[in-house]
Phi, psi and omega in degrees: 000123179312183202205042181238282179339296203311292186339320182256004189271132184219101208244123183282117170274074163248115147249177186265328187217192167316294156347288177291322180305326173276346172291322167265002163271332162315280177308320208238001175277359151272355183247009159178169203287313177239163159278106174247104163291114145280173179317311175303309193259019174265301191297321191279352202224006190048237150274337215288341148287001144297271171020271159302337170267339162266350145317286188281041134113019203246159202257143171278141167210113200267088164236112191230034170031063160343107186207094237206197188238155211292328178302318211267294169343294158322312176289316173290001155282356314149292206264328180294328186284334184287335199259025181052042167275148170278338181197143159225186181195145178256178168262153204282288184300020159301321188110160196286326213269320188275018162267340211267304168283345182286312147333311197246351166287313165338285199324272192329316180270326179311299175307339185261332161284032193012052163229170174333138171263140181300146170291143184219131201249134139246160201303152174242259204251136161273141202310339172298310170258155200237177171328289164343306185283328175318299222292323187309298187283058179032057138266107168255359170266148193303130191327272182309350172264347165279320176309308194286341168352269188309328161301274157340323165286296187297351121289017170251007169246020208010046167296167189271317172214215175214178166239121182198146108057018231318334188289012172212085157262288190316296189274015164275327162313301188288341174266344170235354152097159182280001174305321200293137171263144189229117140260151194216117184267158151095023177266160201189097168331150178297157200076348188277153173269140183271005172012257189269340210275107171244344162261061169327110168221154163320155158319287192297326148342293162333281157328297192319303175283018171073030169316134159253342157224170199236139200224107197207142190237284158333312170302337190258291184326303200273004180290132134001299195228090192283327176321309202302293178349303160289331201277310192267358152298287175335317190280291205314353177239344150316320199261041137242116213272001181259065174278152204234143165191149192268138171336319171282018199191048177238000000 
């Protein structure tokens, strides 16, 4: 099975503890590209599950969406580069200066620990909230000009991307250009129940609108056949030819 598909697949570990997690990294690690500690299994299993998922040969995305005041971030970008992730991510409404400085302690420690420096995304809108919810926490602009805002800022804070939305994949594409790295939560096969997930889009869908990776958990995790399941995202983002992938990661 080709290995452009494989590539772009980023399988949300929200699970609960060490235990499971190695079971699906176990299982699943030749059917996709990244691993995503979330807030749930990082406070139950700590670092030692970074660890452990690049022990069994799997790449990390570490999200635990920063947010903080700028000293305090950085240092924990700081640490994220120390703990081996491949990508992690802050939020965007952190502010320009405190994306800025995080940018540049990442730089610094990578270079001074000769590695890679890790990809740094930042959160735009979560895939969770819709106008209505903007509106309760005092946003009154329309739902997609804040995602590019916020897009925008974060490159002008020169983070490498962003996590939005597939449904403003496009005009985020058109306000930042193809360089700009996009990941996308909230995909969901065809037929999947949309459970908390309100901005939706199919894998190929995703791709279409110029997704460069894709981030899907449930869907895999709650399958019958979880193996089939990755197989068959995979052919389904294959038989689509404008695959997009980032430099850091071919």
């Amino acid at each position: 099975m080709g290995d452009e598909g494989k590539k772009k697949i980023i399988l949300a570990l929200d699970v609960k503890d060490m235990a499971q997690a190695r079971h699906w990294v176990d299982l699943l690690k030749d059917y996709v590209g990244f691993f995503k500690v979330g807030q749930q299994l990082f406070t139950s299993a700590g670092p030692a599950v970074v660890g452990m998922i690049k022990d069994l040969g799997g790449r990390v995305f570490l999200d635990l969406k920063f947010h903080d005041i700028p000293v305090t971030v950085s240092r924990a970008g700081e640490e994220a580069v120390k703990l081996g992730v491949a990508m992690f991510t802050l939020h965007a409404s952190g502010g320009l200066e405190m994306m800025q400085r995080t940018v540049n302690a990442v730089e610094t420690t990578a270079k001074q620990l000769t590695v890679v420096k890790p990809t740094i995304l930042a959160v735009t809108i979560l895939t969770s909230l819709g106008q209505e919810e903007l509106r309760r926490v005092g946003v009154s602009e329309p739902l997609e000009e804040v995602v590019v805002l916020l897009a925008k800022l974060a490159q002008k804070a020169k983070v490498d991307g962003v996590v939005a939305s597939a449904k403003e994949v496009r005009l985020i594409r058109e306000s930042c250009g193809d360089d700009f790295l996009i990941v996308t939560p909230g995909i969901r096969p065809s037929g999947a129940k949309l459970e908390d997930q309100r901005r939706v889009l199919t894998p190929k869908e995703a791709i279409d609108q110029g997704a460069n990776y894709i981030v899907i958990g449930r869907p895999i995790l709650n399958s019958k056949d979880p193996v089939k399941e990755a197989k068959d995202i995979i052919r389904e983002i294959n038989s689509f030819g404008r695959l997009r992938t980032s430099n850091n990661f071919k």
